[in-house]
PyMOL commands that place a pseudoatom at each C-alpha (Angstrom):
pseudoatom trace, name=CA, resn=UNK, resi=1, chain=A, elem=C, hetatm=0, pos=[-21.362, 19.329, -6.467]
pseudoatom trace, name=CA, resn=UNK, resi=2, chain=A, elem=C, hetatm=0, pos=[-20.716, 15.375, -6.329]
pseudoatom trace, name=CA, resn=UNK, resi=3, chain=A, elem=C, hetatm=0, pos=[-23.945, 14.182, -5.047]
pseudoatom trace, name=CA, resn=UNK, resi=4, chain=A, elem=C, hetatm=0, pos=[-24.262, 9.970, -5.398]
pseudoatom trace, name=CA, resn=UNK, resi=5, chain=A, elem=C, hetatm=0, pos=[-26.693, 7.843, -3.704]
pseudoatom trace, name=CA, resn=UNK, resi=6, chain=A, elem=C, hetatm=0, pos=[-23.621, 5.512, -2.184]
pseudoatom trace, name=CA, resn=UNK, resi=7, chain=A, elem=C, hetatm=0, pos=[-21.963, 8.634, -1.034]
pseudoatom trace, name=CA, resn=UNK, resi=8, chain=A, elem=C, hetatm=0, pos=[-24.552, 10.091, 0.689]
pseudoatom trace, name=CA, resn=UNK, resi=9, chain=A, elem=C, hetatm=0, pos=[-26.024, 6.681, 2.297]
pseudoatom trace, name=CA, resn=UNK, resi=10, chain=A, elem=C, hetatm=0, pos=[-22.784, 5.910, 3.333]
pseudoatom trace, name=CA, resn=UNK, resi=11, chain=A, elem=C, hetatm=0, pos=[-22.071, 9.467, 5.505]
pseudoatom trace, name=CA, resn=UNK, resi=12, chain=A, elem=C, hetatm=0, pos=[-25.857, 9.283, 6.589]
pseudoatom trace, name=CA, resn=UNK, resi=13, chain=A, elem=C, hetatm=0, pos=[-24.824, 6.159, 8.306]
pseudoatom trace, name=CA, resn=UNK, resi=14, chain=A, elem=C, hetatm=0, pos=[-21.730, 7.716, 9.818]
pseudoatom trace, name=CA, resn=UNK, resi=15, chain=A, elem=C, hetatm=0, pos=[-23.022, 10.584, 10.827]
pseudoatom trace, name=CA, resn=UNK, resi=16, chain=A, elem=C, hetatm=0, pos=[-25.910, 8.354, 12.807]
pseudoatom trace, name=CA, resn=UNK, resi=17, chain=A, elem=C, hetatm=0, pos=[-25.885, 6.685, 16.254]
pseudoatom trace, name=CA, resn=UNK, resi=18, chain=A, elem=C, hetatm=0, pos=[-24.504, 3.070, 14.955]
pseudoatom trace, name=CA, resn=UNK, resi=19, chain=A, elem=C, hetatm=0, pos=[-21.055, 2.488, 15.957]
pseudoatom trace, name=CA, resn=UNK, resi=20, chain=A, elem=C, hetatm=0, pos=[-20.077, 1.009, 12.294]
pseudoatom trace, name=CA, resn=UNK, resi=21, chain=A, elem=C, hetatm=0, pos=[-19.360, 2.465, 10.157]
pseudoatom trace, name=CA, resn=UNK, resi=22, chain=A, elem=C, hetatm=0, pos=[-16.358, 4.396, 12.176]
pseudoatom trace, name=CA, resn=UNK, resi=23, chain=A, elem=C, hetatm=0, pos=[-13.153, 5.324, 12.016]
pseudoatom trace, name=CA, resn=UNK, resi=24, chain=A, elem=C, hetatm=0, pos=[-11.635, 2.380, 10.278]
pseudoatom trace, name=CA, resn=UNK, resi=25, chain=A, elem=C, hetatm=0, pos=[-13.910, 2.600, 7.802]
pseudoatom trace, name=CA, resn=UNK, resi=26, chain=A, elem=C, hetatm=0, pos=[-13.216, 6.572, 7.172]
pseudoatom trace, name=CA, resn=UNK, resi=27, chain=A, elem=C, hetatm=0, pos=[-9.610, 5.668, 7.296]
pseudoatom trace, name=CA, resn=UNK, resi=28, chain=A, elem=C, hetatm=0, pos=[-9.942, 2.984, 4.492]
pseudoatom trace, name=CA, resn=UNK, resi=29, chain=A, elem=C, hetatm=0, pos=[-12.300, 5.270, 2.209]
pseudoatom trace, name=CA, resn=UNK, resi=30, chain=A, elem=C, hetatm=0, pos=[-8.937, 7.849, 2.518]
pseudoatom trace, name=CA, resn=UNK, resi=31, chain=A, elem=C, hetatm=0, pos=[-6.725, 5.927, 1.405]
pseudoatom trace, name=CA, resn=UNK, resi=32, chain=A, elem=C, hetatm=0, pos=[-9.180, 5.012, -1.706]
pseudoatom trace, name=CA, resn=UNK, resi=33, chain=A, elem=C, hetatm=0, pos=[-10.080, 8.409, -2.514]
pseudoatom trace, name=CA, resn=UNK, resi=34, chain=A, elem=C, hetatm=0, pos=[-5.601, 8.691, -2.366]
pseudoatom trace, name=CA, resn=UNK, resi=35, chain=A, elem=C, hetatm=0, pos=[-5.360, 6.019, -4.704]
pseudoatom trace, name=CA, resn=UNK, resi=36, chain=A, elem=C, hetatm=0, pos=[-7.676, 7.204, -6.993]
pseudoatom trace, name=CA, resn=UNK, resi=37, chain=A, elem=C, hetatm=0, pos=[-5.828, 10.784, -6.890]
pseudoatom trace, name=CA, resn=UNK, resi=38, chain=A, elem=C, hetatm=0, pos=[-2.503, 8.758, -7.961]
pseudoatom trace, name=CA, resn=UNK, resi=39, chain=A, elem=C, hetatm=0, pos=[-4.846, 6.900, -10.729]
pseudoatom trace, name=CA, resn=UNK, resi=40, chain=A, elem=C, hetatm=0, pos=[-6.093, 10.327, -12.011]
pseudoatom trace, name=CA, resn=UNK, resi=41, chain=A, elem=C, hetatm=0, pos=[-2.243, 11.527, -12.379]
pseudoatom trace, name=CA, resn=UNK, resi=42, chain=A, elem=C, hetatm=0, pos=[-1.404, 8.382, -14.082]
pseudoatom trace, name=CA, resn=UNK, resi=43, chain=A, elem=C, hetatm=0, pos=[-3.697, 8.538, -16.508]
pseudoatom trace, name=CA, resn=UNK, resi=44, chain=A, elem=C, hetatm=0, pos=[-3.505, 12.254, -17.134]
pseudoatom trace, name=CA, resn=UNK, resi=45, chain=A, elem=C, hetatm=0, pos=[0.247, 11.459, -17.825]
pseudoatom trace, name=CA, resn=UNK, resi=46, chain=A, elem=C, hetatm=0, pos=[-0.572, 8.627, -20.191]
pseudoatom trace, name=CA, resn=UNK, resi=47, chain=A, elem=C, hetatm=0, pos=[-0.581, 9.255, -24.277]
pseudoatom trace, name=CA, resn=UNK, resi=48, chain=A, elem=C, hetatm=0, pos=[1.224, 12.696, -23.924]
pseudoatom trace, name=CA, resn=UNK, resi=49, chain=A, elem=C, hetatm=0, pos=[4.757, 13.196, -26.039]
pseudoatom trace, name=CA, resn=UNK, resi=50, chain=A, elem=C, hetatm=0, pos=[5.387, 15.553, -23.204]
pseudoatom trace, name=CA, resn=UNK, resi=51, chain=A, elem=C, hetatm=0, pos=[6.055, 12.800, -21.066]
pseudoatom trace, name=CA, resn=UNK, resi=52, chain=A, elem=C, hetatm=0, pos=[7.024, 10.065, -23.298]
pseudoatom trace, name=CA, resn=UNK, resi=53, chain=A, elem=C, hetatm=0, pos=[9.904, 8.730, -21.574]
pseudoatom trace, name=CA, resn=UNK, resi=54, chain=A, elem=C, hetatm=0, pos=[7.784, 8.006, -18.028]
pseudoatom trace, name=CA, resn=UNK, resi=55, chain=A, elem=C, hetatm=0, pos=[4.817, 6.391, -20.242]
pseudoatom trace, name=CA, resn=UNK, resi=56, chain=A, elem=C, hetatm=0, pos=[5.980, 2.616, -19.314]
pseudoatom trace, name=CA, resn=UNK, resi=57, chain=A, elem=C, hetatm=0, pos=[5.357, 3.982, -15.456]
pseudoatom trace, name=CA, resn=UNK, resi=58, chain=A, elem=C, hetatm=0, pos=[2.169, 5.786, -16.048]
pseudoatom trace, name=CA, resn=UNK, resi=59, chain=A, elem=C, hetatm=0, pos=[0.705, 2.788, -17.062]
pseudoatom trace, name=CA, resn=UNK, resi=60, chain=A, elem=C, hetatm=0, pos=[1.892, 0.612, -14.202]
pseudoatom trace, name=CA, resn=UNK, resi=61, chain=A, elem=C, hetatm=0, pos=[1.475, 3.262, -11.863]
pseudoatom trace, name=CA, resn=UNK, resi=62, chain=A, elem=C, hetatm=0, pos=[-2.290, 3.734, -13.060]
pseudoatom trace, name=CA, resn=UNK, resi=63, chain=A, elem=C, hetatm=0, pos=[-2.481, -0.307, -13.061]
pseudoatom trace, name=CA, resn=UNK, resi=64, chain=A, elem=C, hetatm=0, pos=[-1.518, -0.141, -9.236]
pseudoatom trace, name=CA, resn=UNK, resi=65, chain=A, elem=C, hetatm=0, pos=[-3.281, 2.517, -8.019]
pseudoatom trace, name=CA, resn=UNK, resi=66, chain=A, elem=C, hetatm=0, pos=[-6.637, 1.550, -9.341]
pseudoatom trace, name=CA, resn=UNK, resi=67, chain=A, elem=C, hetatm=0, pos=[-6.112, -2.032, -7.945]
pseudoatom trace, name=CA, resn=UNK, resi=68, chain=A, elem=C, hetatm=0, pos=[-5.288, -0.248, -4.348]
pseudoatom trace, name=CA, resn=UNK, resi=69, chain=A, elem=C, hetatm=0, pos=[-8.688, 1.641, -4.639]
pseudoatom trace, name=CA, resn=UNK, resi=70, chain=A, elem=C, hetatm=0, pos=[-10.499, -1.430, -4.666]
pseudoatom trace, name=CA, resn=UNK, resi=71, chain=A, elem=C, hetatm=0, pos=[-8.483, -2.972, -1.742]
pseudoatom trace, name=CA, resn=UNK, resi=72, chain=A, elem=C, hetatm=0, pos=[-9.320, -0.257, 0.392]
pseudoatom trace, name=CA, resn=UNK, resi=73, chain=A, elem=C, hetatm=0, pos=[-12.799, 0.042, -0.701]
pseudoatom trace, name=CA, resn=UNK, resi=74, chain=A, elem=C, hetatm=0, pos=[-13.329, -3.592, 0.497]
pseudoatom trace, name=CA, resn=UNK, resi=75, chain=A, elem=C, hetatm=0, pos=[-11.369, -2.780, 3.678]
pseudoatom trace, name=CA, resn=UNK, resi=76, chain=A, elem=C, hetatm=0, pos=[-14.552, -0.370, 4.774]
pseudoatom trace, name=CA, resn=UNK, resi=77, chain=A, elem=C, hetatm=0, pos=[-16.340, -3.566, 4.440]
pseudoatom trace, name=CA, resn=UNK, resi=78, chain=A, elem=C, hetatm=0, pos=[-13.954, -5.648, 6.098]
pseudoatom trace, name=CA, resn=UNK, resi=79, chain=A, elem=C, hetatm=0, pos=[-13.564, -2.795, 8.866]
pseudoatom trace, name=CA, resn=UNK, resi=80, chain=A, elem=C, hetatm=0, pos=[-17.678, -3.029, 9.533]
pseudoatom trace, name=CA, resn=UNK, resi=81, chain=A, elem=C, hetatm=0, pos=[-17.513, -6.736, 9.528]
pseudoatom trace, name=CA, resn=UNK, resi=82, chain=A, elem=C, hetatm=0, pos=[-14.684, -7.306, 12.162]
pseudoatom trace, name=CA, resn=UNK, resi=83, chain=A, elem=C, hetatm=0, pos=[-16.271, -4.475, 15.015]
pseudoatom trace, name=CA, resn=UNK, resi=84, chain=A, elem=C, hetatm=0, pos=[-19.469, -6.613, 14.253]
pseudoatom trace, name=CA, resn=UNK, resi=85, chain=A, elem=C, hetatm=0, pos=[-17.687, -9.900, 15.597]
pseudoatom trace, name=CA, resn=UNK, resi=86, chain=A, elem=C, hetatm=0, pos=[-16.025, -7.890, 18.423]
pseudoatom trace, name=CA, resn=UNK, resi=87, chain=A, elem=C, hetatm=0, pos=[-19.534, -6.940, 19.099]
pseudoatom trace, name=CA, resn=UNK, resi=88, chain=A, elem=C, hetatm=0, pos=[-20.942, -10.724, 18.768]
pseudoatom trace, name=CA, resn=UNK, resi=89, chain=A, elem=C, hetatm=0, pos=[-18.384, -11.900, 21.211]
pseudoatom trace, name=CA, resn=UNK, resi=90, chain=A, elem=C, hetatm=0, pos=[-18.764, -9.378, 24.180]
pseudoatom trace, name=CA, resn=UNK, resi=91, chain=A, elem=C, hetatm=0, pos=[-23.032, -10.369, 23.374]
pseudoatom trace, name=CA, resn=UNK, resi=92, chain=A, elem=C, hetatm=0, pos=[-22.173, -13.939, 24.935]
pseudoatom trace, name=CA, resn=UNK, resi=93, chain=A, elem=C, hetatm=0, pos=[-22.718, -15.177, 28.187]
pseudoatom trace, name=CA, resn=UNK, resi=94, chain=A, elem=C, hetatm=0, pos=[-20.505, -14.018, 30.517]
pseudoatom trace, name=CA, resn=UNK, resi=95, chain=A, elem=C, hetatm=0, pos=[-20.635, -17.071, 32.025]
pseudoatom trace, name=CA, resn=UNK, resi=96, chain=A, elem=C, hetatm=0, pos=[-20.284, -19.362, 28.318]
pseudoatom trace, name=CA, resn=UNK, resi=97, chain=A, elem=C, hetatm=0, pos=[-16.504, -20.939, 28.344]
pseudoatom trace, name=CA, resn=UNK, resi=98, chain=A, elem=C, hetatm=0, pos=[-15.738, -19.954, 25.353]
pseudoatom trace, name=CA, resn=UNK, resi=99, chain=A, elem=C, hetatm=0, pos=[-17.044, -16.268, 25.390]
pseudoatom trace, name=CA, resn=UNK, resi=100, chain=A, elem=C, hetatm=0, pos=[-12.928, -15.305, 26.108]
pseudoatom trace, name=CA, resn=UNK, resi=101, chain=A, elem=C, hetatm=0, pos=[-11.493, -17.132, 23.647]
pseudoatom trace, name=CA, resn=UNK, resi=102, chain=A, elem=C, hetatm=0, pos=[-14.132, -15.588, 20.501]
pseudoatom trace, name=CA, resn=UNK, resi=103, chain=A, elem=C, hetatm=0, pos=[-13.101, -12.153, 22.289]
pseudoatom trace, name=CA, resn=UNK, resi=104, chain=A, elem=C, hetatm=0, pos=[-9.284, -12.563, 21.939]
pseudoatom trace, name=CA, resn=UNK, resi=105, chain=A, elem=C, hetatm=0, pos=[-10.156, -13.983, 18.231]
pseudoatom trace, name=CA, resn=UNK, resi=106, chain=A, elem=C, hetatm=0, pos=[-12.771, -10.680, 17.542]
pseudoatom trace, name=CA, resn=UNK, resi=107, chain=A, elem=C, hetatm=0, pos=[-10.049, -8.462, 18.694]
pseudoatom trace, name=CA, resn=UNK, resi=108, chain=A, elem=C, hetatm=0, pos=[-7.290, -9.794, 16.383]
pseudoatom trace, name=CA, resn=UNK, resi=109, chain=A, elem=C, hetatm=0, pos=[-9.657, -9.891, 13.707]
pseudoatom trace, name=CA, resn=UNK, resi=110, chain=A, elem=C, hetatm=0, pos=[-10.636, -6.170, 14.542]
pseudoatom trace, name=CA, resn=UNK, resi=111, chain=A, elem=C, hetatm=0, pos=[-6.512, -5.062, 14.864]
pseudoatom trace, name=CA, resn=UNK, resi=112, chain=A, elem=C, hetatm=0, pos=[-6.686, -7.126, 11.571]
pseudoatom trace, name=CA, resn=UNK, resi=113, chain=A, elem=C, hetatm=0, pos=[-8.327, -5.079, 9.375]
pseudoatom trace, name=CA, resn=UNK, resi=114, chain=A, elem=C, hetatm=0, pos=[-6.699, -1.506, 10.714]
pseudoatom trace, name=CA, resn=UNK, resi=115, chain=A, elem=C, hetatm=0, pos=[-3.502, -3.027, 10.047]
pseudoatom trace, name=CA, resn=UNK, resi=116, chain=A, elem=C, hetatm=0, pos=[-4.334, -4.014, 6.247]
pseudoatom trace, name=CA, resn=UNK, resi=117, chain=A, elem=C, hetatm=0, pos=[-5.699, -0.504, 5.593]
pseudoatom trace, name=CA, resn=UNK, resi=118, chain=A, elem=C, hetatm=0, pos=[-2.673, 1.059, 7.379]
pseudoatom trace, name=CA, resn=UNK, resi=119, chain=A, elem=C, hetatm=0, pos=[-0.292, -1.312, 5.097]
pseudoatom trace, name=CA, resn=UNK, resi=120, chain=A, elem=C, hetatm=0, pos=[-2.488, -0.269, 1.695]
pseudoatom trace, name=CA, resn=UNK, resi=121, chain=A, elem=C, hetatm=0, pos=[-2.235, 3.571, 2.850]
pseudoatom trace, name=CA, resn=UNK, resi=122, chain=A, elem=C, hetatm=0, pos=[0.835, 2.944, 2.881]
pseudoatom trace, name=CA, resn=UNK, resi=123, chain=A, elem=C, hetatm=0, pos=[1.782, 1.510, -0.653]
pseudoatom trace, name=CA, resn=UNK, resi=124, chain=A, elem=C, hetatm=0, pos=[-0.559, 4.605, -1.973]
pseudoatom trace, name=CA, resn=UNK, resi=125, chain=A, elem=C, hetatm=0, pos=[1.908, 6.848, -0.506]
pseudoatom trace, name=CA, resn=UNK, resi=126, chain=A, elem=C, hetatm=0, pos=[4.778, 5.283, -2.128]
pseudoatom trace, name=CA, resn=UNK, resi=127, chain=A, elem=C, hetatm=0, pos=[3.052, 5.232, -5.032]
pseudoatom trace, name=CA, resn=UNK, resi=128, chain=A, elem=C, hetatm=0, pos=[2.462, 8.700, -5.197]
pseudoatom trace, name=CA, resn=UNK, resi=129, chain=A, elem=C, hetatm=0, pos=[6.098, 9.801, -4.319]
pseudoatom trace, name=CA, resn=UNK, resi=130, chain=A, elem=C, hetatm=0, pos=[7.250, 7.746, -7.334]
pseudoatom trace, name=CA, resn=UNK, resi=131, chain=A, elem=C, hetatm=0, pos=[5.623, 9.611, -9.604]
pseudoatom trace, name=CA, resn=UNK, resi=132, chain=A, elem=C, hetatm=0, pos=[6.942, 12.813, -8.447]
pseudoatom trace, name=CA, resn=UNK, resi=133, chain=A, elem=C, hetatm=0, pos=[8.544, 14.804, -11.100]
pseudoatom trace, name=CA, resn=UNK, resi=134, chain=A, elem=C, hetatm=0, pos=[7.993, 12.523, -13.554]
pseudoatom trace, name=CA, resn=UNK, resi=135, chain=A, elem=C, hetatm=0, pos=[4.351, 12.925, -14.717]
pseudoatom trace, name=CA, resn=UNK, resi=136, chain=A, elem=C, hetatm=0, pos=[1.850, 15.667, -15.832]
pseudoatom trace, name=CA, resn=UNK, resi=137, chain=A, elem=C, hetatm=0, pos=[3.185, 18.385, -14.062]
pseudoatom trace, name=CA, resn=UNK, resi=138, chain=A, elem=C, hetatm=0, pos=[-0.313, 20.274, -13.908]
pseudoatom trace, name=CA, resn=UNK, resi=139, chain=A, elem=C, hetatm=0, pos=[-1.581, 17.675, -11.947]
pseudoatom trace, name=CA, resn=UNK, resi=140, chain=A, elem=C, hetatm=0, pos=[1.468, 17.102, -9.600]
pseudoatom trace, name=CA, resn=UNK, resi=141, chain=A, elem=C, hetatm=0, pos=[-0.258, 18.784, -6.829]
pseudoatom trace, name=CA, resn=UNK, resi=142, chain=A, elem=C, hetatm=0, pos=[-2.579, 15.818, -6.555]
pseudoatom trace, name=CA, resn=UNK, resi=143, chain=A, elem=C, hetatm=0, pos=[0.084, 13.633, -5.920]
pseudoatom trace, name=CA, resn=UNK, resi=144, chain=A, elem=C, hetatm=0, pos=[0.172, 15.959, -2.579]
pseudoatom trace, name=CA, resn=UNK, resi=145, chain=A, elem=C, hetatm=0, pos=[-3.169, 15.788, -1.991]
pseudoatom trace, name=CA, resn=UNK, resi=146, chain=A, elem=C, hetatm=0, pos=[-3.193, 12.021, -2.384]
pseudoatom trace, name=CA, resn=UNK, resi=147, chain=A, elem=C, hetatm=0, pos=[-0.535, 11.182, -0.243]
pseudoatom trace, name=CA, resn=UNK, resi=148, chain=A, elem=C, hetatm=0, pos=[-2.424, 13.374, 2.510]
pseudoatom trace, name=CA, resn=UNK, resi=149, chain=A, elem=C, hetatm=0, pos=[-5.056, 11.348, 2.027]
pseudoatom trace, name=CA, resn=UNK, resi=150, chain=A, elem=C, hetatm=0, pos=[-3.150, 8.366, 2.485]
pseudoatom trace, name=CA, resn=UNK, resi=151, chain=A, elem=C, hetatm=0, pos=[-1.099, 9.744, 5.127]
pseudoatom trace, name=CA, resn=UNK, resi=152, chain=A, elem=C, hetatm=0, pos=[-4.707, 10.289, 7.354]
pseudoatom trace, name=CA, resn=UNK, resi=153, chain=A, elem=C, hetatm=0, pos=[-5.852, 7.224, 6.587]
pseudoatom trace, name=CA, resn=UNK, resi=154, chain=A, elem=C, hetatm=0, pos=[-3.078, 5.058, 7.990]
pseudoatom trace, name=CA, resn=UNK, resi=155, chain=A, elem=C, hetatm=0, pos=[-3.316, 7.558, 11.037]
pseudoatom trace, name=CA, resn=UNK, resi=156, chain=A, elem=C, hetatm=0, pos=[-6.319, 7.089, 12.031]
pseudoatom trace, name=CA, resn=UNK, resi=157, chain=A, elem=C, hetatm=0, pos=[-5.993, 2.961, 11.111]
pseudoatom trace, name=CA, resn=UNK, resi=158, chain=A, elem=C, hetatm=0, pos=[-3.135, 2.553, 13.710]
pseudoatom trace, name=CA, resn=UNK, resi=159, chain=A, elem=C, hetatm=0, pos=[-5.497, 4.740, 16.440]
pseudoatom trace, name=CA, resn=UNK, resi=160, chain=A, elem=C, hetatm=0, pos=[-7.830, 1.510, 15.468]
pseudoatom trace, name=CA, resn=UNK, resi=161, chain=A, elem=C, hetatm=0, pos=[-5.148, -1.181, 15.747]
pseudoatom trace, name=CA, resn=UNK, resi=162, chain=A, elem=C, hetatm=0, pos=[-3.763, 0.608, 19.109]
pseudoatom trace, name=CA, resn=UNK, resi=163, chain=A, elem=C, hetatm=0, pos=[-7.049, 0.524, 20.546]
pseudoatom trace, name=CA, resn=UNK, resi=164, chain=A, elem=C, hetatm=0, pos=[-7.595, -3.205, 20.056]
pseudoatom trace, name=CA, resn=UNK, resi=165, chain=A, elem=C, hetatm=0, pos=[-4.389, -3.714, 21.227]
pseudoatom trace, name=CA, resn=UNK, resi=166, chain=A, elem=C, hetatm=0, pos=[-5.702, -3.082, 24.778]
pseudoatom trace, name=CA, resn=UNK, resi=167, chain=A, elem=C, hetatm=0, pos=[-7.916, -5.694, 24.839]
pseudoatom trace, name=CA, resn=UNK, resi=168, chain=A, elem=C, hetatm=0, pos=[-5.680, -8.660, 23.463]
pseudoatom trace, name=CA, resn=UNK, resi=169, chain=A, elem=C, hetatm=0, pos=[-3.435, -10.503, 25.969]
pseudoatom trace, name=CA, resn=UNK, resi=170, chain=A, elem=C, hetatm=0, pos=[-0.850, -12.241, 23.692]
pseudoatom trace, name=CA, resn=UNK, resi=171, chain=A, elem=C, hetatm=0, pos=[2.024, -10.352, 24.809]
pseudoatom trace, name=CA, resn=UNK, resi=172, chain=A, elem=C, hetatm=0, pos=[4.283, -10.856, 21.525]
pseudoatom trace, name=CA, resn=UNK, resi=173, chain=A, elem=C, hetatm=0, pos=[1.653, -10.250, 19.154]
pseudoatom trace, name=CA, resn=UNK, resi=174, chain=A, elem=C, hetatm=0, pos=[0.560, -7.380, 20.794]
pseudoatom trace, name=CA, resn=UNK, resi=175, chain=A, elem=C, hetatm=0, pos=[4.653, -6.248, 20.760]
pseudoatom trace, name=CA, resn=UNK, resi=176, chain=A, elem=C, hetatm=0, pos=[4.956, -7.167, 17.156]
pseudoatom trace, name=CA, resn=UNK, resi=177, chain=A, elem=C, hetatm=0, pos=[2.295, -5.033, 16.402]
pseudoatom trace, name=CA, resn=UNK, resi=178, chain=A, elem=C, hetatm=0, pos=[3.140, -1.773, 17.821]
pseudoatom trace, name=CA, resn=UNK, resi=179, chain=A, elem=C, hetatm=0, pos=[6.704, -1.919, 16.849]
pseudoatom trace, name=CA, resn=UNK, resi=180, chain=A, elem=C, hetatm=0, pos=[5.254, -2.806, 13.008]
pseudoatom trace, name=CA, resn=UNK, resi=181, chain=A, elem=C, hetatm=0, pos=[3.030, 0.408, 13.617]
pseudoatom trace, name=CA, resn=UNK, resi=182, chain=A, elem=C, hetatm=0, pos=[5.684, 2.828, 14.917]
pseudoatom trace, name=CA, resn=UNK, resi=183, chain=A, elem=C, hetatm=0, pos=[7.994, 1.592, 11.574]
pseudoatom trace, name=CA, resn=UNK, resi=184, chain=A, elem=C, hetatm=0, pos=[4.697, 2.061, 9.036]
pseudoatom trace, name=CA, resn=UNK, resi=185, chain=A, elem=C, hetatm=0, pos=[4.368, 5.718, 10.706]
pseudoatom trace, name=CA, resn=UNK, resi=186, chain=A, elem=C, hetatm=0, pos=[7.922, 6.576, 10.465]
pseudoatom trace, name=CA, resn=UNK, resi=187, chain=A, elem=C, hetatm=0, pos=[7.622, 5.842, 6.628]
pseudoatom trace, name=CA, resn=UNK, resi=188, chain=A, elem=C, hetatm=0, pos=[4.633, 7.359, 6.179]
pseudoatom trace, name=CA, resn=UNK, resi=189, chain=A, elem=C, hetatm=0, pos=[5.535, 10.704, 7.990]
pseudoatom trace, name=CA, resn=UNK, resi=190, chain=A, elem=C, hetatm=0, pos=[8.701, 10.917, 5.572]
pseudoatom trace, name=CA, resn=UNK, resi=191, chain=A, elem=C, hetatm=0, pos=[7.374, 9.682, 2.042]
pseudoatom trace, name=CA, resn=UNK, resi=192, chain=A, elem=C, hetatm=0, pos=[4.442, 12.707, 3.111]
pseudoatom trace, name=CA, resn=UNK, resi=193, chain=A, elem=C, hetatm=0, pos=[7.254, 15.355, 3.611]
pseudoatom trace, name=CA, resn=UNK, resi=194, chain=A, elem=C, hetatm=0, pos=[9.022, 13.771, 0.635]
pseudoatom trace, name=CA, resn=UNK, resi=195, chain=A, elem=C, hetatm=0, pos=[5.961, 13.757, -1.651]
pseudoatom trace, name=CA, resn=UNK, resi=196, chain=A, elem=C, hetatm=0, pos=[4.672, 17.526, -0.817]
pseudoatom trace, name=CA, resn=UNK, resi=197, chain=A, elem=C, hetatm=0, pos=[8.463, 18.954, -0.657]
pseudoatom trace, name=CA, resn=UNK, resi=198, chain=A, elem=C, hetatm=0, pos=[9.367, 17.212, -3.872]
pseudoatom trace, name=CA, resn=UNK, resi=199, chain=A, elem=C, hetatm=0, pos=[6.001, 18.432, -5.884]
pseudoatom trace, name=CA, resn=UNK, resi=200, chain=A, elem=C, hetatm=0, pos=[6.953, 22.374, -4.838]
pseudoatom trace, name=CA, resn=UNK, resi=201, chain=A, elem=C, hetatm=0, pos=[10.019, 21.764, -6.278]
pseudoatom trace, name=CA, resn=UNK, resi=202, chain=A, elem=C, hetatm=0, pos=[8.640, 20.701, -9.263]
pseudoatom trace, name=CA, resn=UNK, resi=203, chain=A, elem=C, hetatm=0, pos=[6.723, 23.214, -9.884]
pseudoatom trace, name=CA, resn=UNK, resi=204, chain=A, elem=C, hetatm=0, pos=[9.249, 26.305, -9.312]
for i in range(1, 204): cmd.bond("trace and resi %d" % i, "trace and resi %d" % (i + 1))
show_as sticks, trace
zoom trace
């Protein structure tokens, strides 16, 4: 049983009564935990004569998906820090001048963050489909599992960006968003049928 001190503070303070750490945060940590799937199928591809001829793209691949872990690791952080400013803002004065202005900022920071993790989830998933069929084929279920992790993660970070999307009144950015956030689910729905169609046939 994996039992860590960060691992259990961290779902002690989402399962408490504090709003943060929430969904963004949960969807960030899922695409991490995806990247790290495509990292372990990398490297369990790496050094093998089976697979000599994708050995150039294990590495890479391994390269990539460890540096996406980190990015979405910080993006919990990032996540926390940007509901905290939303939360700052709608603490002003109701009657301070500027209290509307530092709320439209907040919530673009807040749509901000979503949208990054969404956009990492994302390269995790392509990730993993490139490595389909050609690495350790005992692990090549894990390239499923990964880009379901992925997959939920940018789910549940567009829920986030839709959300703050209510509360922002630039018209065009708030446009430009949800058209970029229909395209990013498009792709991800297909690269996930992709990824989990193409490992089953791999393993026949």
């Amino acid at each position: 049983m994996v039992e860590t001190t960060a691992i259990i503070d961290f779902l002690k303070d989402l399962a408490s009564s504090s709003p943060a750490p929430g969904g963004g945060s949960v969807a960030a940590l899922s695409g991490a935990m995806g990247a790290a799937l495509v990292s372990m199928v990398a490297n369990l591809t790496k050094g093998k004569t089976k697979y000599a001829e994708y050995q150039e793209l294990a590495g890479s691949s391994a390269l990539k998906a460890e540096g996406l872990m980190r990015e979405l690791l910080q993006c919990t952080n990032d996540d926390m820090t940007a509901f905290d400013g939303v939360m700052s803002a709608l603490k002003m004065p109701k009657d301070d001048p500027g209290r509307a202005r530092a709320l439209q900022e907040a919530y673009k920071s807040a749509t901000t963050a979503p949208e990054r993790t969404a956009q990492k989830c994302l390269e995790v998933m392509r990730l993993s489909y490139s490595l389909v069929g050609k690495s350790n084929r005992t692990a090549a279920c894990d390239l499923s599992a990964a880009a379901l992790q992925a997959h939920a993660g940018i789910v549940s970070a567009l829920e986030n960006v839709s959300v703050n999307l209510r509360s922002i009144h630039d018209t065009q950015y708030t446009a430009d968003m949800s058209s970029w956030s229909e395209s990013v689910l498009r792709e991800a729905d297909e690269l996930l049928s992709a990824t989990i169609e193409g490992v089953r046939e791999c393993q026949l």
